[in-house]
PAMI-518978 format. One record per residue: residue in three letters; chain; x, y, z of N, C-alpha, C, O in turn. Coordinates in Angstrom, 3 decimals, m for minus. Layout:
<sites>
 rest kette     n.xx     n.yy     n.zz    ca.xx    ca.yy    ca.zz     c.xx     c.yy     c.zz     o.xx     o.yy     o.zz
  ALA     A        X        Y        Z        X        Y        Z        X        Y        Z        X        Y        Z
...
</sites>
This chain:
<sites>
 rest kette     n.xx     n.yy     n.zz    ca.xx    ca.yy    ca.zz     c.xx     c.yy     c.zz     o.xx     o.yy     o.zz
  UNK     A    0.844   m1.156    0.000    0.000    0.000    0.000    0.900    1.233    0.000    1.862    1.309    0.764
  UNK     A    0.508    2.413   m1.054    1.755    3.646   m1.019    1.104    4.405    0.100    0.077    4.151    0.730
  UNK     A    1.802    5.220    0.176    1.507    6.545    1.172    0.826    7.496    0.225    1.249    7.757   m0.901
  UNK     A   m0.675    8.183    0.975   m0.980    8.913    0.219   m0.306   10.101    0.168    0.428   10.347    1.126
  UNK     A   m0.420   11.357   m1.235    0.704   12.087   m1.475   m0.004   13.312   m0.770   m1.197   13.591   m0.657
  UNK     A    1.694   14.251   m0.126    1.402   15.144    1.003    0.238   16.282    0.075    0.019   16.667   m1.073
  UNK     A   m0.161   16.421    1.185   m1.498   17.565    0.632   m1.489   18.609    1.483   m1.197   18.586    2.679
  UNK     A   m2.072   20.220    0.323   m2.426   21.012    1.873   m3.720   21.819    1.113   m4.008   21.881   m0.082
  UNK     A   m4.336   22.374    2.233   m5.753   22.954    2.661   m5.696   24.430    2.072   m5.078   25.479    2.255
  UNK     A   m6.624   23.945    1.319   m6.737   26.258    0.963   m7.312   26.471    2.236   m8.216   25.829    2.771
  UNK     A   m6.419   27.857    2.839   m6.764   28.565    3.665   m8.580   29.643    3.647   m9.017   30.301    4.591
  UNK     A   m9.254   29.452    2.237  m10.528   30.312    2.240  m11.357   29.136    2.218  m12.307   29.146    3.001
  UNK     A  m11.156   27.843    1.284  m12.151   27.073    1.051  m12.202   25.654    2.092  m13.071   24.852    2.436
  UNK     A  m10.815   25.851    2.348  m10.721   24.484    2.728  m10.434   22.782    2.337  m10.386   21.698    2.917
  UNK     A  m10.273   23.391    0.861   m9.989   21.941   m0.147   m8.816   21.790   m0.189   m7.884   22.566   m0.396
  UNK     A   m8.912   20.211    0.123   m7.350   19.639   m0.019   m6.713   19.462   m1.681   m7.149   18.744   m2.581
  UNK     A   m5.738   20.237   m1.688   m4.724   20.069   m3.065   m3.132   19.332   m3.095   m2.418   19.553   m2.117
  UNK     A   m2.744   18.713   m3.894   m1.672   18.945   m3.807   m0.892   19.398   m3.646   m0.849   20.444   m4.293
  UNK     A    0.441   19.124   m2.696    1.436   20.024   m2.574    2.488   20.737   m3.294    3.285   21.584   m2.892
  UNK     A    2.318   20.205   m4.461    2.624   21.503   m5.719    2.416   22.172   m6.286    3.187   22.760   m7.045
  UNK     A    0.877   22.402   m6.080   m0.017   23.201   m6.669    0.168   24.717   m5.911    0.277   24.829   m4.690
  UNK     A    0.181   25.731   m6.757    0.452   26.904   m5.678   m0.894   27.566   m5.416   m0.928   28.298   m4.427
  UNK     A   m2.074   27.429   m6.171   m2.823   27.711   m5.512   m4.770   27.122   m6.203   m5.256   27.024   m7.330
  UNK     A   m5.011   27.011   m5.564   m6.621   25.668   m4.797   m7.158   25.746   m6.292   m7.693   26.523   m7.083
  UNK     A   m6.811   24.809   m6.209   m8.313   23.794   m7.347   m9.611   24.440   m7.520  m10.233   24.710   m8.548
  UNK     A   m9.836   24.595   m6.500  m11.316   24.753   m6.196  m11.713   26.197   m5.870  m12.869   26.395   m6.245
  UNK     A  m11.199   27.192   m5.344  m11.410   28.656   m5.962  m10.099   29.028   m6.325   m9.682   29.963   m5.641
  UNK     A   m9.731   28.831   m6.720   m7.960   29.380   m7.654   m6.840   30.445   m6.037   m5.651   30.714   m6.205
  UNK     A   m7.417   30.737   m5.030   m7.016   30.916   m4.258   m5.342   30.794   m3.636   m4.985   29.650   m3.357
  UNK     A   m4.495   31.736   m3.453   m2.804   31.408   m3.623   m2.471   30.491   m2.275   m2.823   30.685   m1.112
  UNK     A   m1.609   29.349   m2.888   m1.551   28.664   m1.480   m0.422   29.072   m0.569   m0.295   28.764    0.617
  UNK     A    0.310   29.749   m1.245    2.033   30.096   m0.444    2.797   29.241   m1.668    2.515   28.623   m2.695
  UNK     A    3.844   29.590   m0.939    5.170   28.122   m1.169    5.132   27.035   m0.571    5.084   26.884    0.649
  UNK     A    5.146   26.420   m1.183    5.564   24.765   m0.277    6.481   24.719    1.283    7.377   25.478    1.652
  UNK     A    6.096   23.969    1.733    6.614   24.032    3.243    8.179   23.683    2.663    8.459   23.059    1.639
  UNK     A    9.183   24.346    3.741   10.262   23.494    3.600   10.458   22.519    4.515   10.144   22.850    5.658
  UNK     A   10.932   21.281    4.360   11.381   20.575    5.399   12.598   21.278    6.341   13.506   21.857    5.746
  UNK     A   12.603   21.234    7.512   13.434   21.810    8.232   14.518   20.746    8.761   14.165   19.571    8.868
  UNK     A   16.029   21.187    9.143   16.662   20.206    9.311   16.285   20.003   11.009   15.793   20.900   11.693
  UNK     A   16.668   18.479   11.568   16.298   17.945   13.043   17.327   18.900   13.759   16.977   19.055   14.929
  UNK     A   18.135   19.388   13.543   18.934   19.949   14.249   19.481   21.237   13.518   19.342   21.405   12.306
  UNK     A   20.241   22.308   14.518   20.652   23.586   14.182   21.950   23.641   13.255   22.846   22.800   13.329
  UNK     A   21.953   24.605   12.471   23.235   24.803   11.857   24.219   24.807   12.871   25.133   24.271   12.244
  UNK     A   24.619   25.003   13.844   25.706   25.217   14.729   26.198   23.412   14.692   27.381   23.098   14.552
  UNK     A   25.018   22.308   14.851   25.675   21.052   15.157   25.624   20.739   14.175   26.120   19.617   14.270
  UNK     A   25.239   20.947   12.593   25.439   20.584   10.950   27.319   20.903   10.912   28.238   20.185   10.519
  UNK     A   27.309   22.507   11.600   28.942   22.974   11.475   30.121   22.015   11.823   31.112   21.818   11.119
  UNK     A   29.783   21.334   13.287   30.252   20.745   14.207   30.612   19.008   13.502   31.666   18.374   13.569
  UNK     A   29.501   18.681   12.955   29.583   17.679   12.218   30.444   17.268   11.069   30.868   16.120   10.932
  UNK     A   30.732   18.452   10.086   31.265   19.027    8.802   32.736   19.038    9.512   33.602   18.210    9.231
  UNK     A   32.907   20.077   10.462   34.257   20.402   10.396   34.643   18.600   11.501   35.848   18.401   11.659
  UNK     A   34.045   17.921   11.894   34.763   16.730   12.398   34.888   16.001   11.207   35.975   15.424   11.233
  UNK     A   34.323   15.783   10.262   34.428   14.840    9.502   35.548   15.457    8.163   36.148   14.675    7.426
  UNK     A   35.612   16.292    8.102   37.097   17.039    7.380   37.651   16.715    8.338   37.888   15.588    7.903
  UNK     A   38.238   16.695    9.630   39.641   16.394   10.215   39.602   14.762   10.184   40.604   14.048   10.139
  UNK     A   38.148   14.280   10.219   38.543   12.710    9.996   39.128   12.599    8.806   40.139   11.900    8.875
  UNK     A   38.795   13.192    7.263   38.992   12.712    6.262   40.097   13.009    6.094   40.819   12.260    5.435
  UNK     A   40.733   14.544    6.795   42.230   14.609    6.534   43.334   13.901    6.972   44.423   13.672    6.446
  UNK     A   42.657   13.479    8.451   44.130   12.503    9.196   43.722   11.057    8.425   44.457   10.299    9.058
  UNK     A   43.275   10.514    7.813   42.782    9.455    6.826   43.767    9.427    6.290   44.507    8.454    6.434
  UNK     A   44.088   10.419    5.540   45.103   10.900    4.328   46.301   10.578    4.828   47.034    9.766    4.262
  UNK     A   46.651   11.247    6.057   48.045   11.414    5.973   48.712   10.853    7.481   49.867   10.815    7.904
  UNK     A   47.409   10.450    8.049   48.032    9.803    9.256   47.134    8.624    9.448   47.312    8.318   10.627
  UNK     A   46.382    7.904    8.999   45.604    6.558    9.356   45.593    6.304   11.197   44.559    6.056   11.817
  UNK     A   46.922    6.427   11.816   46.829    5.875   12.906   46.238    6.975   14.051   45.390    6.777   14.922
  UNK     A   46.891    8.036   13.774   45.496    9.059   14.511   44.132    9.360   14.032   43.287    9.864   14.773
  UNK     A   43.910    9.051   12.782   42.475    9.087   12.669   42.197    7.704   13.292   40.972    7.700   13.417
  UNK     A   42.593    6.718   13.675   41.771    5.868   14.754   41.448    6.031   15.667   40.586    5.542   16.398
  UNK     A   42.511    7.170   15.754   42.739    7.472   17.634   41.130    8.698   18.072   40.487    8.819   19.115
  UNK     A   41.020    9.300   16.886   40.029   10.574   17.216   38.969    9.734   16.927   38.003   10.019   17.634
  UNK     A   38.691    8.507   15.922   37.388    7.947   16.115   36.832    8.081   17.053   35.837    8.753   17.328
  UNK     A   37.944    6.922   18.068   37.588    6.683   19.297   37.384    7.538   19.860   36.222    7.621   20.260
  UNK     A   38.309    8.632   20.221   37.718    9.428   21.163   36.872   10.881   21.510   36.478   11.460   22.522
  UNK     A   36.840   11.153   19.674   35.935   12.300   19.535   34.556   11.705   18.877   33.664   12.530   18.679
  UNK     A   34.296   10.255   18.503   32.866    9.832   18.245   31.813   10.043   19.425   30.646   10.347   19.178
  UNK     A   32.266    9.875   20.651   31.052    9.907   21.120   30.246   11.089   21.903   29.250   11.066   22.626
  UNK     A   31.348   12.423   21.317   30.801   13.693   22.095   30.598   14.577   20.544   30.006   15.656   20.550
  UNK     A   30.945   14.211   19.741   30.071   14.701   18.866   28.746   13.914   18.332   27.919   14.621   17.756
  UNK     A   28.517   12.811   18.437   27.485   11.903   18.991   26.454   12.467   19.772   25.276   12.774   19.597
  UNK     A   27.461   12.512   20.898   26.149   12.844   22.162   25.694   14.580   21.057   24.512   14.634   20.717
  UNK     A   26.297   15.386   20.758   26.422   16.996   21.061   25.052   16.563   19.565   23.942   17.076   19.711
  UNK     A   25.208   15.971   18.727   24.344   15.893   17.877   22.898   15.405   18.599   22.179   16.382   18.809
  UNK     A   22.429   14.399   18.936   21.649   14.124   20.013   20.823   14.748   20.839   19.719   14.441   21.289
  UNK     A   21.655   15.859   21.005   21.318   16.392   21.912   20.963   17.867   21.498   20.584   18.629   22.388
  UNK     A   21.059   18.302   20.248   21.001   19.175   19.908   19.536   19.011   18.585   18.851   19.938   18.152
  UNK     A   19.457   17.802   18.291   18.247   17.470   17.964   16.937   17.325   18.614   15.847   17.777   18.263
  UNK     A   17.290   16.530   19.740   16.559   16.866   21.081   16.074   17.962   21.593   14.979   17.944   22.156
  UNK     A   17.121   19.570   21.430   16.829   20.696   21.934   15.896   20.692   21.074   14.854   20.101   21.355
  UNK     A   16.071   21.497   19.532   14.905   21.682   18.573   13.551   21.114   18.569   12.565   21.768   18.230
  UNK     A   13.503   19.528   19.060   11.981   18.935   19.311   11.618   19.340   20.274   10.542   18.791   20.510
  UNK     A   11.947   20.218   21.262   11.707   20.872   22.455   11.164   22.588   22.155   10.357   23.272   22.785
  UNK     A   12.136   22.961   20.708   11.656   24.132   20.754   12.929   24.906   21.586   12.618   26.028   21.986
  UNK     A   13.954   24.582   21.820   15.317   25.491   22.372   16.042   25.595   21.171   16.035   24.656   20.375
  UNK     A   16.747   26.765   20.922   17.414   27.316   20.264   18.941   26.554   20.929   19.147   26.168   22.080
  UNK     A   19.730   26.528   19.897   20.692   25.442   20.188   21.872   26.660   19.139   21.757   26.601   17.914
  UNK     A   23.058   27.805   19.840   23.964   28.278   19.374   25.144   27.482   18.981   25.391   26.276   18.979
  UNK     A   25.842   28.628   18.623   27.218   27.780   18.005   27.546   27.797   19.040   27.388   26.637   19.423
  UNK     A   28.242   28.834   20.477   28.637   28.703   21.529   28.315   27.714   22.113   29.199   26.992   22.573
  UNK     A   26.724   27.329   22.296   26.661   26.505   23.649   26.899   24.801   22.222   27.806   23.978   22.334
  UNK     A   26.483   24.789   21.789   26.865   23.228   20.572   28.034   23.557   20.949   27.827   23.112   22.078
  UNK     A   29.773   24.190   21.065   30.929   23.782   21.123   30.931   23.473   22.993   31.227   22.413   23.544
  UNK     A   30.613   24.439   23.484   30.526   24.353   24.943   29.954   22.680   24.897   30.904   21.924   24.693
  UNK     A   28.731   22.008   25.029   28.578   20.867   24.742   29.801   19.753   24.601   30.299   18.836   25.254
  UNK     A   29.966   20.446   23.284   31.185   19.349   22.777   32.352   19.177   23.747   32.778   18.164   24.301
  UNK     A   32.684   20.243   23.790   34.286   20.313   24.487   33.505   19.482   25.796   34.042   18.403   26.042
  UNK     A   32.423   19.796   26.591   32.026   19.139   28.346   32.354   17.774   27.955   33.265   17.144   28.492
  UNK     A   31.338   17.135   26.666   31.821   15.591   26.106   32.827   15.248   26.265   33.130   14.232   26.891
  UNK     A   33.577   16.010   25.741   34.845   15.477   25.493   35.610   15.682   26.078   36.634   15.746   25.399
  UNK     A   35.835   15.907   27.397   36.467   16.144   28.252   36.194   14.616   29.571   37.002   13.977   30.246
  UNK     A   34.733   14.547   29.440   33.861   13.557   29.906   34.185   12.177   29.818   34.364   11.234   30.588
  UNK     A   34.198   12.477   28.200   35.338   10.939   27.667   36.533   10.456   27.919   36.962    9.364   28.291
  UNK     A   37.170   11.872   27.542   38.663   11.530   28.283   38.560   11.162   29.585   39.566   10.574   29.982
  UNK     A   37.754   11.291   30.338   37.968   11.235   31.808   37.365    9.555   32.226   37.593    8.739   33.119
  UNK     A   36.635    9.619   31.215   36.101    7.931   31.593   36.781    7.153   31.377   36.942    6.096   31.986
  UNK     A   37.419    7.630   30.259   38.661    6.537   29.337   39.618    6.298   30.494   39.693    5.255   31.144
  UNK     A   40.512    7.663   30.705   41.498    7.337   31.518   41.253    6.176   33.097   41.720    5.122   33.528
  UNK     A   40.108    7.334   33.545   40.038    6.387   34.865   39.925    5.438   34.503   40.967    4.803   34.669
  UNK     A   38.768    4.585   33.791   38.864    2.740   33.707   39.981    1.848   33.254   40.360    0.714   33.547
  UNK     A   40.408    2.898   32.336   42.248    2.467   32.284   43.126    2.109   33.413   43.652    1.091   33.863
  UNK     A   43.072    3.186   33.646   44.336    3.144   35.151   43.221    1.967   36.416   43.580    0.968   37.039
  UNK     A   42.240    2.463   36.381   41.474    1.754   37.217   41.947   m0.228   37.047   42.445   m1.011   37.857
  UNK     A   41.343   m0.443   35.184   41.557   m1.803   35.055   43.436   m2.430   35.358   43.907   m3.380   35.983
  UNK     A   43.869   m1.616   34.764   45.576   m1.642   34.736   45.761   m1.552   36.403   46.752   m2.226   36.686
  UNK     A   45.376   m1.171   37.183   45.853   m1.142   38.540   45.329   m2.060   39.455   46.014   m2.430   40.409
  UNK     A   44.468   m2.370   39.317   43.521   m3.657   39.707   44.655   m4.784   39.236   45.444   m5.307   40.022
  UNK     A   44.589   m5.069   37.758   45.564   m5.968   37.038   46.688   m6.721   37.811   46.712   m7.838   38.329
  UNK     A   47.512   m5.832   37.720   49.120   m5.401   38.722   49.031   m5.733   40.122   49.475   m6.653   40.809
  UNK     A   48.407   m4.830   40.316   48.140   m5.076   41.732   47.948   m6.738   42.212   48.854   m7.343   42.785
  UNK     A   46.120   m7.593   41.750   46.343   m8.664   41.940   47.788   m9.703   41.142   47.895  m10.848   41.581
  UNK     A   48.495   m9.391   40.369   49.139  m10.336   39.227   51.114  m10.213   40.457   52.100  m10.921   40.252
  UNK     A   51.006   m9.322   41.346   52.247   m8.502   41.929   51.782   m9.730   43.359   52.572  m10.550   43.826
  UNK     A   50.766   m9.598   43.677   50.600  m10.375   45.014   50.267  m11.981   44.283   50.796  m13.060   44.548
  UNK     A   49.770  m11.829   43.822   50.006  m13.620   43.107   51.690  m13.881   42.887   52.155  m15.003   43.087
  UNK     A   52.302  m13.071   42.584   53.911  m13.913   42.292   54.581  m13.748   43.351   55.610  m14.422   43.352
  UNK     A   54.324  m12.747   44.815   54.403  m12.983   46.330   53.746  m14.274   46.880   54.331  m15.149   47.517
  UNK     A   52.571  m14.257   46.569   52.012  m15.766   47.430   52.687  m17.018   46.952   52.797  m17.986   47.703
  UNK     A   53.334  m17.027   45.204   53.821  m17.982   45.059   55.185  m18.193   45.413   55.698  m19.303   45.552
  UNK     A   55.914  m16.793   45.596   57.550  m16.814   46.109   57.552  m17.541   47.264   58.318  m18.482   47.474
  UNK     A   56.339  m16.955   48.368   56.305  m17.243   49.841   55.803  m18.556   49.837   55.668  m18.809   51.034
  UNK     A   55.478  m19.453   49.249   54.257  m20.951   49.758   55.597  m21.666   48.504   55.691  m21.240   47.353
  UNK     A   56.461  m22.739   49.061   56.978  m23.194   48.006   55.927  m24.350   47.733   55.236  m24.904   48.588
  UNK     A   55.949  m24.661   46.065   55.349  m25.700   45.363   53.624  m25.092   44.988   52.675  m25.806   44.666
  UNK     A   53.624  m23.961   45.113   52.237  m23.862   45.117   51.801  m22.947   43.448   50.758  m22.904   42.795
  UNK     A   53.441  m22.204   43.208   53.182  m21.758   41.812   52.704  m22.412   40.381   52.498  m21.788   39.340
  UNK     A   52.567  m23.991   40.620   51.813  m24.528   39.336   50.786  m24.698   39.168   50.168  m24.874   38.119
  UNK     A   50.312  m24.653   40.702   48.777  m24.683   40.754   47.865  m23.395   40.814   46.637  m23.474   40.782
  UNK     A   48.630  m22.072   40.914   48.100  m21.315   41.355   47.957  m19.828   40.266   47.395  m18.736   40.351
  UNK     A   48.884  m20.593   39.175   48.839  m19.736   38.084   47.397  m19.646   37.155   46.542  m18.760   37.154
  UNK     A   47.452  m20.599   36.563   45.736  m20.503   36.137   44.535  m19.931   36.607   43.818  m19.284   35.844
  UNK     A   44.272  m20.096   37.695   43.310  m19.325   38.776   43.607  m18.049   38.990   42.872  m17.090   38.754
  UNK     A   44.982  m18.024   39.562   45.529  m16.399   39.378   45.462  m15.331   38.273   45.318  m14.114   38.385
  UNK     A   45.594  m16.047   37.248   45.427  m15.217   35.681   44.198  m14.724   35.710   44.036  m13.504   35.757
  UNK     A   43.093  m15.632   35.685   41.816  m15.506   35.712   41.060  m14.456   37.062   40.219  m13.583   36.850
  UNK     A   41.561  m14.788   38.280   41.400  m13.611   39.347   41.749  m12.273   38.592   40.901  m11.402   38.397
  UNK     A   43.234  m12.163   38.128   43.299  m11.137   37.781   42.568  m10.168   36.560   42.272   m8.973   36.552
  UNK     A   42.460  m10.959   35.814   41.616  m10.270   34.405   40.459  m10.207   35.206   40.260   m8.992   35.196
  UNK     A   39.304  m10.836   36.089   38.732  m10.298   36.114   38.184   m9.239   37.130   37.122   m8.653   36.925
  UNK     A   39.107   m8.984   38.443   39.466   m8.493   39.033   39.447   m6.721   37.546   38.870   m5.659   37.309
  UNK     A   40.402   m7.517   37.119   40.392   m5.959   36.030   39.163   m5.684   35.539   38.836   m4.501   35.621
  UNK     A   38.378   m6.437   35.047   37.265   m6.026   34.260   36.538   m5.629   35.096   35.642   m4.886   34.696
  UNK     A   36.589   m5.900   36.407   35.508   m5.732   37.589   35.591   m4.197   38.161   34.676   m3.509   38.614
  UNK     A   36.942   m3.890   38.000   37.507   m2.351   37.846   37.395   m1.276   36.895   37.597   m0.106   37.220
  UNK     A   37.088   m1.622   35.765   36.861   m0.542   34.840   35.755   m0.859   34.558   35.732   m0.432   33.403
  UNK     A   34.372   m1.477   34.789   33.018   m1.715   35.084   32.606   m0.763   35.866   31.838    0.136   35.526
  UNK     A   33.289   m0.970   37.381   32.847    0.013   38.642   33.234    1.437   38.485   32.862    2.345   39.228
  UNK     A   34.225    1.588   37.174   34.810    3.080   37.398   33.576    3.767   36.150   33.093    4.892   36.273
  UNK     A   33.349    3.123   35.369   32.415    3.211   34.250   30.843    4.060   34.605   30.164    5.045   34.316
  UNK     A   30.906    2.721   35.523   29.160    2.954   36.549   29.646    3.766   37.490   28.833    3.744   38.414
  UNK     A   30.725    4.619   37.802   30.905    5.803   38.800   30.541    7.387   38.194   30.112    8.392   38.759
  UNK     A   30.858    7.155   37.028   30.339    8.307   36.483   29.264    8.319   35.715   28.855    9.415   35.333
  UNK     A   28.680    7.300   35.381   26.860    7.428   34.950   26.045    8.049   35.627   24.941    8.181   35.097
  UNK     A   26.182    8.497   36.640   24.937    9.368   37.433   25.243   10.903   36.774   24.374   11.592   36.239
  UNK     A   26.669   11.288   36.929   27.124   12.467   36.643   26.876   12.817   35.419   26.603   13.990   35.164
  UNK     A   26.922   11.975   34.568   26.877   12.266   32.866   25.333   12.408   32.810   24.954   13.536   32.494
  UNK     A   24.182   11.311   33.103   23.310   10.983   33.159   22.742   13.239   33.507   22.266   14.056   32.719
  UNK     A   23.031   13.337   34.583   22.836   14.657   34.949   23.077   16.117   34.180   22.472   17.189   34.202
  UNK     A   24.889   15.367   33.126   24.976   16.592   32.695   23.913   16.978   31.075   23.741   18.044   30.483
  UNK     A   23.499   15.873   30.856   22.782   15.449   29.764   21.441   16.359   30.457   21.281   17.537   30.138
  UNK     A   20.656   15.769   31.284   19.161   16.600   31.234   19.719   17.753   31.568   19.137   18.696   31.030
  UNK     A   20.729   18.102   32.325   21.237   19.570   32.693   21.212   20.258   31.063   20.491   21.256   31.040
  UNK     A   21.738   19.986   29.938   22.103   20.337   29.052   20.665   20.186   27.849   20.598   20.744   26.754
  UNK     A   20.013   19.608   28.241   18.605   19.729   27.448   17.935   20.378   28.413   16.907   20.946   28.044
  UNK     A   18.220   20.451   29.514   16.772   21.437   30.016   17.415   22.816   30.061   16.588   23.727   30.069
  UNK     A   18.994   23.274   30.099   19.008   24.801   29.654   18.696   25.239   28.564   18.665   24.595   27.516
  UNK     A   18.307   26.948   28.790   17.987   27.202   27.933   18.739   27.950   26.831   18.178   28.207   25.765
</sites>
């Protein structure tokens, strides 16, 4: 089944016409111009979008291994800043170039900060248990063949259990700066 085709209303008569028609069928009446579709979001995060994806396409070119590096770590605050700036508009907030970079840069600052801590978090957890496992085995003779396997496994997940908890430490905060940032105005 197609979709029937968009229509609009003469404003004197009330008859539905097509939307290319400029003006009514039915008393010749001027309809306007055609609506434009409007974009979901503001030129400020169209800008934001444009100029990330030129620095992706340029370090592409000439550096491959830092454009991996900014995937990672500028995808998800120009992500969020898009998101969220689509969000404003279905709300009816005006969404500047200032506050769209302000946005961005909070992201991304956000990221870096998650990144690092669960890093150091998982990496220190790691060490930490993998440093006292090769103490318990120095100190207990005969016990290092049995105690390696189990130990490996303590430790990885000991790590994962660390950059999980550091992860879920800052979800309330982000969680906050997000409605903070759709409900200003």
């Amino acid at each position: 089944m197609s979709d029937p085709a968009p229509q609009r209303l003469c404003p004197l008569c009330g008859q539905a016409n097509p939307a290319d028609l400029r003006e009514c069928g039915m008393c010749a009446e001027p309809l306007g111009d055609p609506p434009v579709a409007a974009l979901p979001f503001g030129w400020p995060a169209l800008l934001l979008a444009l100029a990330w994806l030129a620095l992706l396409i340029g370090l592409f070119a000439y550096h491959p291994g830092l454009a991996i590096a900014q995937v990672i770590l500028t995808t998800p605050p120009v992500a969020r800043t898009m998101i969220l700036a689509k969000k404003r508009a279905a709300l009816g907030k005006e969404t500047g170039l200032a506050r769209t970079l302000e946005m961005t840069v909070i992201s991304f600052g956000a990221t870096l900060l998650i990144l690092t801590v669960g890093l150091v978090s998982a990496f220190g957890a790691f060490f930490t248990l993998c440093l006292g496992m090769v103490v318990a085995i120095n100190a207990i003779p005969g016990l290092g063949d049995a105690l390696w396997i189990p130990g490996l496994a303590l430790c990885g997940a000991s790590a994962l259990a660390a950059a999980i908890f550091a992860a879920r430490a800052f979800r309330n905060s982000i969680l906050r700066r997000w409605y903070n940032d759709l409900s200003r105005k």
